[in-house]
N, C-alpha and C positions, 0 to 999 in steps of 0.2 A: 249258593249253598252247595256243600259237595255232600254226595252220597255215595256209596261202595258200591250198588249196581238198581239198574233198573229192569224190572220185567213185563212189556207190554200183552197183554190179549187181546185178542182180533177173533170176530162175532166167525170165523171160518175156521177156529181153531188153532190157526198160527201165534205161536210166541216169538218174539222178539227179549233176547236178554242182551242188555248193556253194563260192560265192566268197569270199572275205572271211570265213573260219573262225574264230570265237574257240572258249576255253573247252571245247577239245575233250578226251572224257574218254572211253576205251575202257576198257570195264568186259568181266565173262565173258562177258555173251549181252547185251549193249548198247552202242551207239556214242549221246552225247550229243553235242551242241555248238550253237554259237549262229551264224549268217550273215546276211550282206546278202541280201535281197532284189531283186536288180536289178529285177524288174517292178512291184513295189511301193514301192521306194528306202526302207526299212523293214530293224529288225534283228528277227531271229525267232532261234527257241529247236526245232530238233532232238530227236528223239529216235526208234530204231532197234532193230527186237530183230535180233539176229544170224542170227539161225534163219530169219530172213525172207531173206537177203538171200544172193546165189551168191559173191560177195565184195565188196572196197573198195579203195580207192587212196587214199594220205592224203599232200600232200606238205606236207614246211616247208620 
């Protein structure tokens, strides 16, 4: 499934935001998916355990 961006939360206050979302696959206690790299201009490959994380926002 593609989505335009992802934004994770972390119980320490850090966010993580992801641009350019492919192949995005929410599993029980895993969020995969694949994004642009803006600082590197490069596609990478995601991966997330749930348990880690305070929540997430996913838009398409």
């Amino acid at each position: 499934m593609k989505v335009k961006n992802i934004v994770l939360f972390f119980e320490n206050g850090t966010t993580f935001k992801f641009v350019d979302v492919k192949n995005y696959v929410n599993k029980e206690n895993l969020i995969e998916f694949s994004y642009f790299s803006q600082s590197e201009s490069v596609e990478k490959s995601a991966k997330f355990d749930k348990s880690k994380l305070l929540g997430f926002s996913v838009n398409f």
